[in-house]
C-alpha positions as a Markdown table, in Angstrom:
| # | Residue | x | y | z |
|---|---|---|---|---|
| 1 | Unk | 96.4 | 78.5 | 131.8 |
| 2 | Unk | 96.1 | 75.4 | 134.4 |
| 3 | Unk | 94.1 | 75.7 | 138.1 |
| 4 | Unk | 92.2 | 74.0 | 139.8 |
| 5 | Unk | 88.5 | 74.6 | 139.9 |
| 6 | Unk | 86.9 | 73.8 | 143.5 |
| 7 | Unk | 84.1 | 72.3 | 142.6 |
| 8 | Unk | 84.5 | 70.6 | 140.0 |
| 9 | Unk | 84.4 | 66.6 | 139.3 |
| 10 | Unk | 86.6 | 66.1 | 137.0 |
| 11 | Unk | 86.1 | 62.6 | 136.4 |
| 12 | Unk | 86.9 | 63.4 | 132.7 |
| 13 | Unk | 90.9 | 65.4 | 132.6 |
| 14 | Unk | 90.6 | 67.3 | 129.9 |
| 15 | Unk | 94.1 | 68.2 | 128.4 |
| 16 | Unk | 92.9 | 71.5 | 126.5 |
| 17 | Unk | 91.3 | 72.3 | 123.3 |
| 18 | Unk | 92.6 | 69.8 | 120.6 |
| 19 | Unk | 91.1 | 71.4 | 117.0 |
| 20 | Unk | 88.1 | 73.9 | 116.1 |
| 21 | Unk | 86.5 | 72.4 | 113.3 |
| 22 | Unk | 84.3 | 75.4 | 111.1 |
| 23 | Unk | 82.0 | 74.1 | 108.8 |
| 24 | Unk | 82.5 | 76.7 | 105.7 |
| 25 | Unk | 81.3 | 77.1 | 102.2 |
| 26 | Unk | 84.6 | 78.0 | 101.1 |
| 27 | Unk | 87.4 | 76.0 | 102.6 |
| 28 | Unk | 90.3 | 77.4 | 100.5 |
| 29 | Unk | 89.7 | 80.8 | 100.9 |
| 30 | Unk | 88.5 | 80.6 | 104.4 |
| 31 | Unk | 92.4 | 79.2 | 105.0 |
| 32 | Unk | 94.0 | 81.8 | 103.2 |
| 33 | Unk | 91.9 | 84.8 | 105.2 |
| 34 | Unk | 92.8 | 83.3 | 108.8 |
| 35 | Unk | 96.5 | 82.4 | 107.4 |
| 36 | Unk | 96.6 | 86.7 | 105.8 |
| 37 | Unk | 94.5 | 88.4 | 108.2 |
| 38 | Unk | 95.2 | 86.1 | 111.8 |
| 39 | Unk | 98.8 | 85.4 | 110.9 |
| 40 | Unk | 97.8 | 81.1 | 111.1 |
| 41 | Unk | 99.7 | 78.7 | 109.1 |
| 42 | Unk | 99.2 | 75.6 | 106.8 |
| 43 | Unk | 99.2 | 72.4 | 108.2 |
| 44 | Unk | 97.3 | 69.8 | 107.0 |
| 45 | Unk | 94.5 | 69.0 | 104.2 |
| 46 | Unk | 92.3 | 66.3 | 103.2 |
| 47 | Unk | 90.3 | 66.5 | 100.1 |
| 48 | Unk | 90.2 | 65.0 | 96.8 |
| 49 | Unk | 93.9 | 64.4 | 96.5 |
| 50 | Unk | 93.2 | 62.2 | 100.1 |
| 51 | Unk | 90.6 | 60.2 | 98.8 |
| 52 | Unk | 88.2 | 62.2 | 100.5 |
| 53 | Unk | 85.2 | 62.4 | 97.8 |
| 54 | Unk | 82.6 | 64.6 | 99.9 |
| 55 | Unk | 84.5 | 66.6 | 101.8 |
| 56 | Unk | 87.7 | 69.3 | 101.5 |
| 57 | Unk | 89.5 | 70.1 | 104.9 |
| 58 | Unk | 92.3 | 72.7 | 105.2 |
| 59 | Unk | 94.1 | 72.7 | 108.9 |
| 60 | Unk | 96.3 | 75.8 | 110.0 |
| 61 | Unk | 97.8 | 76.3 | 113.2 |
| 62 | Unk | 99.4 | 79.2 | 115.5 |
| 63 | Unk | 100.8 | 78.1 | 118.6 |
| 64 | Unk | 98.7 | 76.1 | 120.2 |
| 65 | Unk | 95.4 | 76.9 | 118.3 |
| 66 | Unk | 94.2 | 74.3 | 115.5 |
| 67 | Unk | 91.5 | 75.3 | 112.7 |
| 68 | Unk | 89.8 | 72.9 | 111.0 |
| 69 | Unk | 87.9 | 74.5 | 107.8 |
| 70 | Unk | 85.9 | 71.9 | 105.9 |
| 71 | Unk | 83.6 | 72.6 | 102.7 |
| 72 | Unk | 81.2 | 70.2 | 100.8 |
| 73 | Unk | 82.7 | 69.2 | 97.6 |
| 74 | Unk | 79.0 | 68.3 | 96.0 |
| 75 | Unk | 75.4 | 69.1 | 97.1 |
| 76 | Unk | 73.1 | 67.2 | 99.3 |
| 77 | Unk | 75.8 | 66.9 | 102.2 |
| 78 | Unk | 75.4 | 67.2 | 106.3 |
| 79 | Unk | 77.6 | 69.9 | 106.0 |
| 80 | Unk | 76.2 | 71.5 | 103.3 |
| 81 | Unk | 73.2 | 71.3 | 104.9 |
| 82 | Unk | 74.4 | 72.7 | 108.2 |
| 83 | Unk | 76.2 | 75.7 | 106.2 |
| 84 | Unk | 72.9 | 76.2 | 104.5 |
| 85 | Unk | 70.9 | 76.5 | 107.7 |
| 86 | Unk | 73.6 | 78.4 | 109.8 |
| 87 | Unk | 76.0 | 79.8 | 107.7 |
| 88 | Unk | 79.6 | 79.7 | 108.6 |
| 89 | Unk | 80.6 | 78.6 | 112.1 |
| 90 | Unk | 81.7 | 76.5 | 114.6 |
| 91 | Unk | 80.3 | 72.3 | 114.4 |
| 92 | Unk | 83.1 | 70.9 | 116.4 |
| 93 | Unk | 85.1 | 72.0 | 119.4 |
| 94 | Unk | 87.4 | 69.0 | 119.7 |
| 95 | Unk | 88.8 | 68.2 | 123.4 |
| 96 | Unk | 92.0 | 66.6 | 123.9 |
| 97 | Unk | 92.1 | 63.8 | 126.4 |
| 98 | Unk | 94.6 | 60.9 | 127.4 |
| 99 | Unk | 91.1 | 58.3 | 126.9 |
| 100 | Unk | 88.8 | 59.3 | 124.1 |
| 101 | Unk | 86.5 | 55.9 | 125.1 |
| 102 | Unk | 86.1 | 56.6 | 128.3 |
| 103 | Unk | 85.6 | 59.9 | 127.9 |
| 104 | Unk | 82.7 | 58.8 | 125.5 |
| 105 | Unk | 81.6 | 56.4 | 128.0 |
| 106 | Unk | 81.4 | 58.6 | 131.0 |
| 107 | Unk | 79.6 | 61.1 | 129.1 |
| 108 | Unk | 76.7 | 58.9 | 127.4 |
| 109 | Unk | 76.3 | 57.2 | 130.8 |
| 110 | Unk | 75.5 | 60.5 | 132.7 |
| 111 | Unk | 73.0 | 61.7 | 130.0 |
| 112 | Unk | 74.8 | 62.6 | 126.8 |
| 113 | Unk | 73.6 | 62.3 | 123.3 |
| 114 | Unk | 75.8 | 60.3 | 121.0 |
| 115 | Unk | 77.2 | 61.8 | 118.3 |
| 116 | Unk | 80.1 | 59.4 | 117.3 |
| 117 | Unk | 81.2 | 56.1 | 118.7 |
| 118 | Unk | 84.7 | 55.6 | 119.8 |
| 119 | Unk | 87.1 | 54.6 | 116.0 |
| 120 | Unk | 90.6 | 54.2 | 115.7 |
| 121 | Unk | 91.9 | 55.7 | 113.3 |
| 122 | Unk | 95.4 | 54.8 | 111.7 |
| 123 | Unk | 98.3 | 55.4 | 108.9 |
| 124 | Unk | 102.4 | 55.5 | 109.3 |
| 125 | Unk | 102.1 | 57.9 | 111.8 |
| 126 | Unk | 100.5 | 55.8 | 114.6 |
| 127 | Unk | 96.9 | 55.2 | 115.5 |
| 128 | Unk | 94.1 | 58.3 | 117.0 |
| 129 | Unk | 90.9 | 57.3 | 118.9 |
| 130 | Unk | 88.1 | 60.1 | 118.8 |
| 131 | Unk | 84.5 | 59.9 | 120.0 |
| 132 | Unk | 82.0 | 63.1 | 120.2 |
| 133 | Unk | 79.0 | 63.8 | 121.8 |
| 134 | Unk | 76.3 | 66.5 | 121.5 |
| 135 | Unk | 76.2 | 69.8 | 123.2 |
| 136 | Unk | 73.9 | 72.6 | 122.5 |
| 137 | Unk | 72.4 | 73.1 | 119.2 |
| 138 | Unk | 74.2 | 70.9 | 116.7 |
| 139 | Unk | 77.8 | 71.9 | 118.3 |
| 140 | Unk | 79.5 | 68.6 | 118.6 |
| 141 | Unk | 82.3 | 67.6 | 121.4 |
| 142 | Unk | 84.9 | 65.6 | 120.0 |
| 143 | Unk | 87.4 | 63.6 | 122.6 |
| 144 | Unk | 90.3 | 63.4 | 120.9 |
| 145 | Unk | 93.5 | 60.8 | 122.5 |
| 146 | Unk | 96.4 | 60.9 | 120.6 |
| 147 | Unk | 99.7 | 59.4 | 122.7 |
| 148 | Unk | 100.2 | 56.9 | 120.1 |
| 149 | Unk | 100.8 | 59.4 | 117.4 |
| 150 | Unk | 103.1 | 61.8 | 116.2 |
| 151 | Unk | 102.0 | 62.4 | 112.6 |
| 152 | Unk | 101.1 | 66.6 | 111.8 |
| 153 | Unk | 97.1 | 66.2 | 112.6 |
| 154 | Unk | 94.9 | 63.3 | 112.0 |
| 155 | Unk | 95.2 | 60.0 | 110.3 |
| 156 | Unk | 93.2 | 61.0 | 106.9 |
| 157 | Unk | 95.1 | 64.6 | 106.4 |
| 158 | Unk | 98.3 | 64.7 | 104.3 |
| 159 | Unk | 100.6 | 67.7 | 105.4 |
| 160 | Unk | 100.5 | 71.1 | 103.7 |
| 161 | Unk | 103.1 | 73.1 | 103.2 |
| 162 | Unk | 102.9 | 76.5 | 101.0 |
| 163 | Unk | 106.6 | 77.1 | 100.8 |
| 164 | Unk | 105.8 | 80.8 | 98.9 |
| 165 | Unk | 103.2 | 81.7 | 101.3 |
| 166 | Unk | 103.1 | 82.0 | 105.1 |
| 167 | Unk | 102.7 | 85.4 | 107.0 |
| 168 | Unk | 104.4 | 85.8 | 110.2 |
| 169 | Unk | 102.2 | 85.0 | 113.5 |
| 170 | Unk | 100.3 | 87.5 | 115.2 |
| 171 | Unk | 100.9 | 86.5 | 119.0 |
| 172 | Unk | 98.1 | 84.4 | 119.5 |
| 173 | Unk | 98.8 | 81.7 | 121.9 |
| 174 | Unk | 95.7 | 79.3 | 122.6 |
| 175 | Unk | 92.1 | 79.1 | 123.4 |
| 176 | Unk | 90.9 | 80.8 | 126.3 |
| 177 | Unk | 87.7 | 80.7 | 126.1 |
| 178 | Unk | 84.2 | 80.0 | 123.8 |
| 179 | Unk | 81.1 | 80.8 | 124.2 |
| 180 | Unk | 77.9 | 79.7 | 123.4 |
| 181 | Unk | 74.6 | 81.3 | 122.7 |
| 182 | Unk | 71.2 | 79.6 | 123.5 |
| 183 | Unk | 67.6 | 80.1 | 123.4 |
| 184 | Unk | 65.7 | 82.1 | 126.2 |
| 185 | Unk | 65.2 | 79.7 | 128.9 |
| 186 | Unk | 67.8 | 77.2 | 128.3 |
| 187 | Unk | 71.3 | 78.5 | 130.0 |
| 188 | Unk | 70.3 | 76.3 | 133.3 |
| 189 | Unk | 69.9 | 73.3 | 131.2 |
| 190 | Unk | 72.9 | 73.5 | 130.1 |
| 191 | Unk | 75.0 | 74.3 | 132.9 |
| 192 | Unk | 73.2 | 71.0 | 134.0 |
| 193 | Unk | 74.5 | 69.3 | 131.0 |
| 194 | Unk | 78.1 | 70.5 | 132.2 |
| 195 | Unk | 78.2 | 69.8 | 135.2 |
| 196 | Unk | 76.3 | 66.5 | 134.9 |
| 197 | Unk | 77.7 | 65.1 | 131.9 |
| 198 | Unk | 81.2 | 66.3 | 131.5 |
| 199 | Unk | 82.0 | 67.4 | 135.6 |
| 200 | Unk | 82.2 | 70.9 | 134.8 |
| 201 | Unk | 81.4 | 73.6 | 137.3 |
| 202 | Unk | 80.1 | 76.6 | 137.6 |
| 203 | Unk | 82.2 | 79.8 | 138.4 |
| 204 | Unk | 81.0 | 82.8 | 137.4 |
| 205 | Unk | 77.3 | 84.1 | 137.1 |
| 206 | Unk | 76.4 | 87.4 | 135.1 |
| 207 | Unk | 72.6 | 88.8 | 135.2 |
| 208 | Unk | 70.4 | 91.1 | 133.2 |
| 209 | Unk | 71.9 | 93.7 | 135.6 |
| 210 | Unk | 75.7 | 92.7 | 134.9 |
| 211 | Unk | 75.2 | 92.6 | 131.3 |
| 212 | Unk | 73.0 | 95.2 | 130.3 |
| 213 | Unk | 72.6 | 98.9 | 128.3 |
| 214 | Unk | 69.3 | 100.9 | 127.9 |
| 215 | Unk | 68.6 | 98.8 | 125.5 |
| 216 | Unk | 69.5 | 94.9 | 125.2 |
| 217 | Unk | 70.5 | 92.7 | 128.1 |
| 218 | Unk | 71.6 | 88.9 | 128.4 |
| 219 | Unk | 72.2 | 86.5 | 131.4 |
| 220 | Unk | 75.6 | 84.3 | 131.5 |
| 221 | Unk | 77.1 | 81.5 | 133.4 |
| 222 | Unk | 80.7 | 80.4 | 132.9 |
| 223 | Unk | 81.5 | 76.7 | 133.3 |
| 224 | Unk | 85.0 | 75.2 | 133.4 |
| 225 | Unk | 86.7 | 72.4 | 133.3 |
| 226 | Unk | 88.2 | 71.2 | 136.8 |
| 227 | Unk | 91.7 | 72.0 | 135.9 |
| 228 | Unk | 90.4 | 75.6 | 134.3 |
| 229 | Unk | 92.4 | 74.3 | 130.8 |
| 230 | Unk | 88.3 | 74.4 | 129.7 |
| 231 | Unk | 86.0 | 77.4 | 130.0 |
| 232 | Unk | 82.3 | 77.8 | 128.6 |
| 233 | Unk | 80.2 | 80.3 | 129.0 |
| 234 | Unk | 76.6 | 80.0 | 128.1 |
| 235 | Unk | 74.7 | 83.3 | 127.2 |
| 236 | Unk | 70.8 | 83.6 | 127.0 |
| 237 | Unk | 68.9 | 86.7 | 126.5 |
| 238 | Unk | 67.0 | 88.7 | 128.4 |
| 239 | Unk | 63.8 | 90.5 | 128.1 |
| 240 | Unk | 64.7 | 94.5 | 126.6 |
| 241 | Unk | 63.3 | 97.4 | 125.2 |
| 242 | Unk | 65.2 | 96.1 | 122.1 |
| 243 | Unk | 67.0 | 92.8 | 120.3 |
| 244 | Unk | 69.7 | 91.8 | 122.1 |
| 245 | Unk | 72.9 | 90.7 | 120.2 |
| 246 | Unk | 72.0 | 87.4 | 122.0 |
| 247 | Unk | 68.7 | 87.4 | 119.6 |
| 248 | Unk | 70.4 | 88.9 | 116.5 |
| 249 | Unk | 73.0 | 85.6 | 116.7 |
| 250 | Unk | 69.5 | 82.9 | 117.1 |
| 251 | Unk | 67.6 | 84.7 | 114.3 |
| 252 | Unk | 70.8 | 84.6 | 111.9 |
| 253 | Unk | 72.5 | 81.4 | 112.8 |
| 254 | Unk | 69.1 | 80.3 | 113.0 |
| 255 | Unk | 69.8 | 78.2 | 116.3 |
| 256 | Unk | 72.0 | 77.7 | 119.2 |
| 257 | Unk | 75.6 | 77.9 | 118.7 |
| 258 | Unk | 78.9 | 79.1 | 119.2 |
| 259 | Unk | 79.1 | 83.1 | 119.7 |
| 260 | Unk | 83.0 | 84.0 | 120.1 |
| 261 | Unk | 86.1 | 82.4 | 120.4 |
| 262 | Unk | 88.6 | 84.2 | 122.6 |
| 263 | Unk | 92.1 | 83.9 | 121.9 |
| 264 | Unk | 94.9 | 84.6 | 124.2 |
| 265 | Unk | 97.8 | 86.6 | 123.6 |
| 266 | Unk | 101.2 | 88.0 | 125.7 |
| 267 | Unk | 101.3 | 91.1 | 123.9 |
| 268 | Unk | 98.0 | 92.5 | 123.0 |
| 269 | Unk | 99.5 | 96.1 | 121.5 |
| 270 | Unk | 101.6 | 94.2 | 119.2 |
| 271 | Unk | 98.8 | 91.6 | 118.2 |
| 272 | Unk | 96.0 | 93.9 | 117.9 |
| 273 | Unk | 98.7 | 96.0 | 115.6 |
| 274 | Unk | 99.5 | 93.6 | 113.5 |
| 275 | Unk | 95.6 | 92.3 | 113.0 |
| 276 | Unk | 94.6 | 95.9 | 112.3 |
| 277 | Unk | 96.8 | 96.1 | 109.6 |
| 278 | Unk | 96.1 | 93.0 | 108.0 |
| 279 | Unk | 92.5 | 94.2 | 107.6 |
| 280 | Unk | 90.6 | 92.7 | 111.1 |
| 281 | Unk | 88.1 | 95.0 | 112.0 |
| 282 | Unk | 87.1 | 95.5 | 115.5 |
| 283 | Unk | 84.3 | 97.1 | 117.7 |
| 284 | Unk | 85.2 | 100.2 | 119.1 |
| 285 | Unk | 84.3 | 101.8 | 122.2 |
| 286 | Unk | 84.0 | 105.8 | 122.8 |
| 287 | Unk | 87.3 | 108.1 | 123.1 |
| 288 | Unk | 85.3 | 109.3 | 126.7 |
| 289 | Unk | 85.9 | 105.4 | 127.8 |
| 290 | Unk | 90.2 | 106.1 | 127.9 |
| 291 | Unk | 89.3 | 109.5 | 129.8 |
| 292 | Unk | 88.2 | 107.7 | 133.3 |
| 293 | Unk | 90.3 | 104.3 | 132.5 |
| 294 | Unk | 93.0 | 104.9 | 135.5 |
| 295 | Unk | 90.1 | 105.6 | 137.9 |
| 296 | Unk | 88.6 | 102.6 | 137.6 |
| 297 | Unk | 91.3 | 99.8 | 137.1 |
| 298 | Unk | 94.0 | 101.7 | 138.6 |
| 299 | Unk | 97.8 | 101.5 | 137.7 |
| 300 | Unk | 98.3 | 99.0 | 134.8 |
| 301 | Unk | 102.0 | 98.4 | 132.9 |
| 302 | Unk | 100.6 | 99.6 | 129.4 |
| 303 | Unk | 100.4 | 103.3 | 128.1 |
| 304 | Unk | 96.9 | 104.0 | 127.7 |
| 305 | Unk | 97.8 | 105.9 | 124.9 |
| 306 | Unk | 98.6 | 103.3 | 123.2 |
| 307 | Unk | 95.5 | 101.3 | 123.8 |
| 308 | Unk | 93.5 | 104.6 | 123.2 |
| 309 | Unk | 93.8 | 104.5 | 119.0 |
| 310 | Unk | 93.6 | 100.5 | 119.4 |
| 311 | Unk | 90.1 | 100.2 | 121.3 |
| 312 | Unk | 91.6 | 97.8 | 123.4 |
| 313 | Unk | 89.4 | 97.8 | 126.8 |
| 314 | Unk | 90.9 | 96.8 | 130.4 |
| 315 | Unk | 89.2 | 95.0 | 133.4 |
| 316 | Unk | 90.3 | 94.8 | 136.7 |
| 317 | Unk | 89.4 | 91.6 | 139.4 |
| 318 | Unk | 90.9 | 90.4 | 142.3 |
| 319 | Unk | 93.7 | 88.5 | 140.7 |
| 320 | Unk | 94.7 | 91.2 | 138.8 |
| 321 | Unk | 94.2 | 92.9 | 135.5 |
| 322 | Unk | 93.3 | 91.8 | 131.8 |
| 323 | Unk | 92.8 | 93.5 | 128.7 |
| 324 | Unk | 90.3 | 92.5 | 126.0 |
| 325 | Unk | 89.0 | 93.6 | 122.2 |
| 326 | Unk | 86.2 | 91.6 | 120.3 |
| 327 | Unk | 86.3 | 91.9 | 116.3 |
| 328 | Unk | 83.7 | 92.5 | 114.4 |
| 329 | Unk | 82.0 | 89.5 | 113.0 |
| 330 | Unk | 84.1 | 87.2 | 110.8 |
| 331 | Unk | 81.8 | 85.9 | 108.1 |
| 332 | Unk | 78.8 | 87.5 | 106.2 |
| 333 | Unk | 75.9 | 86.8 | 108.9 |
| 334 | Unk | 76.0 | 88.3 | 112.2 |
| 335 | Unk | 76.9 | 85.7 | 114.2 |
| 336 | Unk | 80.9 | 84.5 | 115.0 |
| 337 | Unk | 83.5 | 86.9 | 115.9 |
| 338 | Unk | 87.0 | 86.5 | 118.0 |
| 339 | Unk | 87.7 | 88.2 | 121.0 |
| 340 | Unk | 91.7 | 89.0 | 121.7 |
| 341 | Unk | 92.6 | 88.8 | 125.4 |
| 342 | Unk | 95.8 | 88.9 | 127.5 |
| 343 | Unk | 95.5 | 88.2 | 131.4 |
| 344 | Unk | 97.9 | 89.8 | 133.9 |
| 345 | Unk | 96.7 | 88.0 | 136.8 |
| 346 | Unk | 93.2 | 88.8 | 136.5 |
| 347 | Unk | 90.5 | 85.2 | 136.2 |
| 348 | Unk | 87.7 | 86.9 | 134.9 |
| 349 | Unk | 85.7 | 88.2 | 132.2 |
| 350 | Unk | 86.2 | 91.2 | 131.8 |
| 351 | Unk | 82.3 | 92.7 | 133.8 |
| 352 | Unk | 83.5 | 96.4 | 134.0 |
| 353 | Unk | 83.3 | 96.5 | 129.9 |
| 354 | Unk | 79.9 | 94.9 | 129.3 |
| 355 | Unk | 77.9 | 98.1 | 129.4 |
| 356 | Unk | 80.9 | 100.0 | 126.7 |
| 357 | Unk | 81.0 | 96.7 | 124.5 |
| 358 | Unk | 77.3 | 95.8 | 124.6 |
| 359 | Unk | 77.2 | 100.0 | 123.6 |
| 360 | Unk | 79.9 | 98.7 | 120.8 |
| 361 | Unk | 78.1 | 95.8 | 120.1 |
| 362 | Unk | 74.2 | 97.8 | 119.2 |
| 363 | Unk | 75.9 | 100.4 | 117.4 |
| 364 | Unk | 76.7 | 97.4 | 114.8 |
| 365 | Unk | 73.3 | 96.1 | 114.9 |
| 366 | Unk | 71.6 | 99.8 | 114.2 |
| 367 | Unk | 73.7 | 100.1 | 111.3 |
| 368 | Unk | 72.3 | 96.5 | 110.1 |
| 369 | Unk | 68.8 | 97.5 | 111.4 |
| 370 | Unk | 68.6 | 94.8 | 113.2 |
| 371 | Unk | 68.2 | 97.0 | 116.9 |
């Protein structure tokens, strides 16, 4: 999805979301449960067989979504390290653009921290240049330029094929959206740092009144890329009679760091199907929340009875309408998960199901007793 963003600099075109890189403890089965359970399929690998000593990397792919799922092969390694502190997640969200060095350049001269230097990389299939900066916590930006090469992924990876293995996609279609938890205090910083640094602006605000239940409550401000191809938001907590899920994700990931990925969709009924039955759990909302549905977001295409036994929730803006349904978290901390969303017009983020998802949401963390 492509618009322009008034406001924003853009002094850096970003092209969309090249490759999310997961550091994992197990690479190979982490690539099987995304290619079973989210219908992805092989594409690439570097490991042993590469040359690659340290590291193993399995890539899989669904439309326009690349996952990058890399393991230590021996102790004592950055990643290993990173997996020890924070578990499995996100380390690199990779950002495709038509000049990785000046993207690099720009970025560093308005305040970024380097993380890697523009290198060209190379083999039969033409030559990539990547460079990366910081963000927050230790998530990593990656500029990625590859016109000059048409080879499956990156110099480095062979291609992998399982000819006896590769379920049927689900529907999903690309990266709508990520977003990022941070410490109390910090979301303003780093709207700075996107604005500042990467000419980013700021469209949407959500306070501790937006986003709140009895309990828990969080602030969040969206940032996007001037052509919209880019959005961010940035979550914080809030003070609560209780832990926020904001503050269940810092204690367990023990940091800053990506929350959920949200991944779009042109049939949501037939994707959230075929993910149910492949064993994706999701959070589920009460029965009650179909019983007022039409009052609130009016007319919409779908039945409701069939988004009823599906949990799927619906939000209505000025644009139009979208419908949305988060999973449950993906790995064995409380900290990732996947949201599913298809947009009928509507630009938002779905406000009218905070309260029922947050609800969701804290039934999960009683059951972990982590409230």
């Amino acid at each position: 999805m492509s618009q322009t963003i008034e406001g924003a600099k853009d002094f850096m075109p970003i092209n969309g979301t090249d490759y999310l890189e997961f550091y994992v403890s197990n690479a190979k089965q982490a690539a099987h449960y995304y290619k079973s359970a989210f219908g992805f399929k092989s594409l690439a690998y570097k490991g042993l067989e590469t040359g690659s000593k340290e590291l193993e990397s399995y890539v899989v792919v669904q439309d326009k979504i690349r996952l990058v799922l890399t393991s230590p092969l021996k102790s004592g390694t950055e990643v290993g390290k990173h997996i020890d502190t924070h578990g499995d997640g996100v380390k690199v969200t990779a950002l495709w653009v038509d000049d990785a060095t000046y993207a690099y350049n720009e970025a560093i001269k308005r305040g970024a921290t380097h993380y890697m230097k523009p290198v060209t990389e190379k083999d039969e299939h033409g030559e990539v240049v990547r460079s990366g900066i910081y963000s927050y916590g230790e998530v990593v930006h990656i500029f990625v330029e590859r016109k000059n090469y048409n080879g499956a992924f990156l110099p480095g990876f062979v291609v992998w094929e399982t000819a006896n293995y590769n379920p049927e996609p689900v529907g999903l279609k690309y990266v709508d959206h990520m977003v990022g938890n941070v410490a109390l205090g910090q979301m303003n910083h780093w709207v700075k740092f996107y604005e500042e640094v990467m000419g980013f602006t700021q469209i949407m605000s959500f306070d501790d009144k937006d986003i709140s239940t009895e309990f828990t409550a969080l602030m969040s401000k969206v940032m996007s890329s001037g052509n919209g191809r880019i959005k961010f938001p940035i979550n914080e907590p809030a003070p609560g009679l209780k832990k926020s899920q904001v503050d269940e994700y810092l204690e367990f990931y023990e940091g800053e760091g990506v929350q959920h990925i949200a991944v779009a969709t042109n049939d949501i009924v037939k994707t959230v199907t075929e993910l149910r039955d492949r064993g994706v759990e999701f959070l589920r909302v009460p029965d009650s929340y179909y019983d007022v549905l039409t009052e609130r977001v009016g007319k919409i295409d779908e039945d409701i009875e069939a988004l009823r036994p599906l949990g799927i929730l619906v939000d209505r803006d000025d644009e139009g309408y979208l419908l949305q349904i988060f999973t449950k978290t993906v790995q064995a901390r409380p900290t990732m998960f996947f949201e599913i969303i298809q947009r009928k017009g509507a630009t938002s983020f779905g406000k009218g199901n905070f309260k029922a998802l947050f609800e969701a949401l804290e039934r999960e963390q009683e059951l972990r007793g982590t409230l």
